[in-house]
C-alpha positions as CSV (number, residue, x, y, z in Angstrom):
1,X,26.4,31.1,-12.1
2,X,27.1,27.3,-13.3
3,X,27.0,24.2,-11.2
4,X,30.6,24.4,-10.2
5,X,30.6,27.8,-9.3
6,X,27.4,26.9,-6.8
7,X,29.3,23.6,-6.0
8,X,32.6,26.1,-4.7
9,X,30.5,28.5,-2.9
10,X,28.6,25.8,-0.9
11,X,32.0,24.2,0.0
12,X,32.9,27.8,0.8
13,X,30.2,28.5,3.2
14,X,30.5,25.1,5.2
15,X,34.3,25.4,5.7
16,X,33.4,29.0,6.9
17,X,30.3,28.1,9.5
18,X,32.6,24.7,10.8
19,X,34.8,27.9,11.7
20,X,31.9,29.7,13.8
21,X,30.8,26.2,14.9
22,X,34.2,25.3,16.3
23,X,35.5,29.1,17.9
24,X,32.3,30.9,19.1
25,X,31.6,27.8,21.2
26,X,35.5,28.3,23.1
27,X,34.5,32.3,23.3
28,X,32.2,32.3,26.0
29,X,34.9,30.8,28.1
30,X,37.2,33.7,27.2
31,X,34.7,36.4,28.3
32,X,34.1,34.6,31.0
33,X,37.7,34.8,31.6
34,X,38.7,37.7,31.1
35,X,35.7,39.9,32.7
36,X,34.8,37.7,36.2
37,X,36.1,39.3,39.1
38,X,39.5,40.1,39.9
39,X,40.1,40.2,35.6
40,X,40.8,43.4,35.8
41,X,38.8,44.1,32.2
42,X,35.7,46.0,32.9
43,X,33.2,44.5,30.2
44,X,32.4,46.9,27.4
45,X,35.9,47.8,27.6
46,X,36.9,44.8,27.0
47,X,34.8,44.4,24.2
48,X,36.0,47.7,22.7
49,X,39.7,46.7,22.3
50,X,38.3,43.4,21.2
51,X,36.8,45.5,18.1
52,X,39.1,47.9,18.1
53,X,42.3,46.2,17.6
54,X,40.4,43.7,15.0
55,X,39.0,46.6,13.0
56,X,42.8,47.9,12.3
57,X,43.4,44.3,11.4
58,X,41.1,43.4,9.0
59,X,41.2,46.7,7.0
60,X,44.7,46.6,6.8
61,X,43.9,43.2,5.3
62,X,41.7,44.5,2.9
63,X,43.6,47.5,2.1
64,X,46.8,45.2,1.1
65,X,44.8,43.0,-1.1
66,X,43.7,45.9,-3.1
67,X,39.5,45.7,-1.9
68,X,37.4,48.7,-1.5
69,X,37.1,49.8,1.4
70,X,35.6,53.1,1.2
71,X,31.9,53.3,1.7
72,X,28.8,54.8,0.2
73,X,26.1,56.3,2.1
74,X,24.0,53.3,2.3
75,X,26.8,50.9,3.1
76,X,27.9,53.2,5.8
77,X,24.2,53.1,7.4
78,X,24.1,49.4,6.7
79,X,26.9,48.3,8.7
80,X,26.5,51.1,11.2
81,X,23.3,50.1,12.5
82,X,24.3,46.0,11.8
83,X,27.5,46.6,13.9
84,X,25.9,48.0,16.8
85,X,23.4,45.8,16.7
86,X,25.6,43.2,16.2
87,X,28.3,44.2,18.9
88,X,27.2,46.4,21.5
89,X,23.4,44.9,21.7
90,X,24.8,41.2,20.7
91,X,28.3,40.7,22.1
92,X,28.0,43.6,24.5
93,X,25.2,42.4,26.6
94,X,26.9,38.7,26.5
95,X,29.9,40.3,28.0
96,X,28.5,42.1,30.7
97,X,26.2,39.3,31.5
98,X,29.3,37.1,31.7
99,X,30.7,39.0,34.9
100,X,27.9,37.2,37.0
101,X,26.7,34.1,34.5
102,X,28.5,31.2,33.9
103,X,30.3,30.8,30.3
104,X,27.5,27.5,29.9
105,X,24.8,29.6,30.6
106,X,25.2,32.5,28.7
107,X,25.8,29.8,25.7
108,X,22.5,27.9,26.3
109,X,20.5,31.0,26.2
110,X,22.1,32.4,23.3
111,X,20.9,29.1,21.7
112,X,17.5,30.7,22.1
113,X,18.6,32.7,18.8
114,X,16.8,31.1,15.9
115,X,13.8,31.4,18.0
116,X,14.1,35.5,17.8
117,X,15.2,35.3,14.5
118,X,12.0,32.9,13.0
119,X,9.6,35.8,15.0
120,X,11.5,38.3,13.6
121,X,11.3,37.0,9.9
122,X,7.5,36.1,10.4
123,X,6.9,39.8,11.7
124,X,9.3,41.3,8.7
125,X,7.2,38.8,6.1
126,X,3.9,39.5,7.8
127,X,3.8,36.0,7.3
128,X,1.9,33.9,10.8
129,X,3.8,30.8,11.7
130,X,2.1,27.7,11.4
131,X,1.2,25.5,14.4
132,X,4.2,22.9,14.2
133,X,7.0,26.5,14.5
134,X,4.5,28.4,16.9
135,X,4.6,25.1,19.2
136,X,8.6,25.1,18.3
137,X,8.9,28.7,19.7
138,X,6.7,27.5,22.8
139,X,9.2,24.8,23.1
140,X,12.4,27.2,23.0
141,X,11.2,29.6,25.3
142,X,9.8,26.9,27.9
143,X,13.6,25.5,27.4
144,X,14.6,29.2,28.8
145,X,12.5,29.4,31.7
146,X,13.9,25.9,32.4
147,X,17.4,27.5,32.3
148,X,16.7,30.5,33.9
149,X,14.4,28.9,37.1
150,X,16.8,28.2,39.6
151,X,18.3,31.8,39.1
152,X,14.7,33.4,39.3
153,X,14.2,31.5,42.4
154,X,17.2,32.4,44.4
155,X,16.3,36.2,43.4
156,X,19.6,38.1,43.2
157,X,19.1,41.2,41.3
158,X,22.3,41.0,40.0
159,X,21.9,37.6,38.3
160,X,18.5,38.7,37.2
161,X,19.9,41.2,35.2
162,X,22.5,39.3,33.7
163,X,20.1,37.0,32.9
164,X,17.8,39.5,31.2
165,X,20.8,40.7,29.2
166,X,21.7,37.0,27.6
167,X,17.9,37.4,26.6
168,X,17.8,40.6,24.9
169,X,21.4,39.8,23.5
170,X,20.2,36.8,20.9
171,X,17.5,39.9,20.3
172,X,19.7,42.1,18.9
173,X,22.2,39.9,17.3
174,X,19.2,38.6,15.1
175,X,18.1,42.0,13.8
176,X,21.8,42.8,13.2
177,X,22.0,39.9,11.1
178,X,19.2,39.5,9.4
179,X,19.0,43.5,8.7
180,X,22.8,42.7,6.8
181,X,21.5,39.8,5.2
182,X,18.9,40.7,3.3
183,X,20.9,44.3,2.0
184,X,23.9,42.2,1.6
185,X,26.5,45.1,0.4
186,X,29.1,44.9,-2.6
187,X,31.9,44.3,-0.4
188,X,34.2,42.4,0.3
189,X,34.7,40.3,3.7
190,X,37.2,41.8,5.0
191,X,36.1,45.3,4.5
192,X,32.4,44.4,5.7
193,X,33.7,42.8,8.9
194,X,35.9,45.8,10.0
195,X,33.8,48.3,9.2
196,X,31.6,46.5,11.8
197,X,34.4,46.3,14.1
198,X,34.9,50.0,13.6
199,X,31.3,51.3,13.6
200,X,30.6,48.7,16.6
201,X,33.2,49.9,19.0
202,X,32.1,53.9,18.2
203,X,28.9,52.2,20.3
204,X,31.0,50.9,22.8
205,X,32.9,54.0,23.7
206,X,29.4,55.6,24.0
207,X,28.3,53.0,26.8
208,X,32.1,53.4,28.8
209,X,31.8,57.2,28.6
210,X,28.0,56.8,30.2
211,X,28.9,54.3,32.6
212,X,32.3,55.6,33.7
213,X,34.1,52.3,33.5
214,X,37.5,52.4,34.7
215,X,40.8,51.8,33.0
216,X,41.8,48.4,32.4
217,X,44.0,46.2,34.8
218,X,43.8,42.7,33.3
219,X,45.7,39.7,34.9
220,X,47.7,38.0,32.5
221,X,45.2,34.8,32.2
222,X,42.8,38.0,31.0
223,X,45.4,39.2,28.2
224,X,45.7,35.7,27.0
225,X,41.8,35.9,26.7
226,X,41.2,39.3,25.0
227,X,44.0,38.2,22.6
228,X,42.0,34.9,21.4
229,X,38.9,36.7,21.4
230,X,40.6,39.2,19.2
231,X,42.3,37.0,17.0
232,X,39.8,33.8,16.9
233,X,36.4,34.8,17.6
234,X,37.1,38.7,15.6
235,X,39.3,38.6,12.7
236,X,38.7,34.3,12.5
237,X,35.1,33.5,13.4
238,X,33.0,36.9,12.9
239,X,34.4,37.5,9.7
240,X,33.4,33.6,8.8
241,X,29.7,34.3,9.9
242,X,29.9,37.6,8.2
243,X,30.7,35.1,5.0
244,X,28.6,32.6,5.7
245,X,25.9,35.3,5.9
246,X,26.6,36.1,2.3
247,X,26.8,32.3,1.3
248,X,24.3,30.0,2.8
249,X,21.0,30.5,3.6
250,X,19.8,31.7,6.7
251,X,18.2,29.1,8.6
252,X,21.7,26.9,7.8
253,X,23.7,29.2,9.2
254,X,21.8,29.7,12.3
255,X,22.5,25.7,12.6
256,X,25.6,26.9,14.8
257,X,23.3,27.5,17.7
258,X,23.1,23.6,18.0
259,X,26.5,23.5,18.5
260,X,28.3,26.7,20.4
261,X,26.2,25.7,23.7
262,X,27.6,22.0,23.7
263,X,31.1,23.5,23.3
264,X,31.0,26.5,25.9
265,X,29.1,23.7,28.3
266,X,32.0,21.0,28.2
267,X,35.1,24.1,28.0
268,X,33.6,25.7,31.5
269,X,32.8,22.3,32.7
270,X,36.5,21.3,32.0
271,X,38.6,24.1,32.4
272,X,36.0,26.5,35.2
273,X,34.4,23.5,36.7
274,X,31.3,25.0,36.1
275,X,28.2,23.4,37.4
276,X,26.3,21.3,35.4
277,X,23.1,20.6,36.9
278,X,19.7,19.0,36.2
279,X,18.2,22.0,35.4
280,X,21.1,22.7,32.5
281,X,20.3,19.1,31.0
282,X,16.7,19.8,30.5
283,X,16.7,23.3,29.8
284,X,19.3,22.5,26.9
285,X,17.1,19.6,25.7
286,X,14.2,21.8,25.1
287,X,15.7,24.8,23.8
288,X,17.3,22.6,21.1
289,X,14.5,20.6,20.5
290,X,12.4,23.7,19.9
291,X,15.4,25.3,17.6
292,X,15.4,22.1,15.7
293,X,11.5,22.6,15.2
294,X,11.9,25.1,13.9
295,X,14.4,24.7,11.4
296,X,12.3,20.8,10.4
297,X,9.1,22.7,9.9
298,X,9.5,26.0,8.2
299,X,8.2,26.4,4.6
């Protein structure tokens, strides 16, 4: 590959994560939206005609444009167990969460991402972190429990499980992530991203059969959510970061978690009136400041 060709990709993949930067940040508030009480969209369903109706998009794209789309073996397994790691243990968890947590919240510990991801890596590498990242992942975590204090204190069960969710989500979503990045399969996109979609919401009909969710009665405010979750955060944004996956490397694309909290913060602020509080200022200071470690200090 020659300089401009490595010059195009690179302006490629930051034009793609400005994309994640700018619409996962505004999708927290459209859960929030459309699953907090009196919605009318019970969570995972939700989330399964989020992927569902995306899926039909984005492989119609790929279809018209003449890309593969039919998988091998491995591809298949690939982006099966991405998808649902990606989706139901990822997005999944956020969305169910969001039916008690505030849009803010469930951003800020999110953020906590990079932190699973570096461990992850390290464990994956057999490869110990040095001092200055341990103390970084110290710093994340302590950032968490920061976060997470006055919810612990008041000690509704319900909010403790939504607040175990949003830390087993970021989980997930980094061994869905890094699992497709390092296979990285000969496809396009498009076809990669709705194949996700596809195998993603197979998970999520699983977890409404076993939970017995009911059928949907959204208010409108919630349709106007599901369709920009569908449209922006599915077909837009996910299919960016499954790009960006592909172009950049991983600890720049995991940069996004600097920004997505400070969006979903201000949008609930503005638009919910979500409570920002003392504990949200410093909790956010030292999750980012131990994210930021960690992306100054690995080798």
């Amino acid at each position: 590959m020659n300089t401009n060709q490595q010059a195009e990709l690179s302006r490629q993949g930051i034009f793609h994560l400005l994309i994640v930067y700018l619409v996962w940040g505004s999708t927290y508030l459209a859960i929030r939206i459309a699953v907090r009480e009196g919605a009318g969209f019970p969570p995972f369903t939700l989330a399964f005609m989020r992927v569902a109706v995306a899926s039909v998009i984005l492989l119609a794209m790929s279809r018209l444009r003449g890309e593969r789309i039919r998988l091998n073996r491995q591809e298949f397994l690939l982006l099966f167990g991405s998808g649902l790691l990606l989706w139901v243990g990822g997005n999944g968890l956020v969305t169910w969460a969001e039916m008690r947590a505030s849009s803010g919240m469930a951003a800020l510990l999110v953020a906590a991402l990079p932190i699973w991801s570096e461990i992850i890596n390290s464990l994956i590498d057999r490869k110990k972190p040095g001092w200055k990242v341990t103390s970084s992942i110290l710093l994340g975590f302590s950032g968490v429990g920061v976060l997470t204090w006055p919810v612990l204190r008041a000690g509704n069960t319900a909010d403790l499980l939504a607040i175990i969710a949003l830390l087993l989500a970021p989980l997930f979503w980094s061994m869905g992530s890094i699992w497709f990045q390092r296979k990285k399969p000969d496809l396009k996109v498009r076809a990669v991203s709705g194949w996700q979609h596809v195998l993603g919401g197979v998970g999520f009909l699983v977890v409404i059969f076993l939970r017995g969710e009911p059928l949907p009665q959204p208010t409108t405010e919630a349709w106007y959510a599901w369709g920009y979750l569908v449209v922006f955060g599915s077909v837009l944004a996910f299919t960016s970061y499954m790009r960006i996956l592909q172009l950049l490397p991983y600890r720049v694309v995991m940069t996004y978690a600097y920004v997505n909290p400070v969006i979903a913060v201000l949008l609930g602020w503005l638009i919910l009136g979500e409570e920002v509080t003392g504990w949200t200022i410093g909790g956010t200071v030292l999750v980012i400041a131990g994210v930021a470690g960690i992306f100054n200090n690995r080798d």
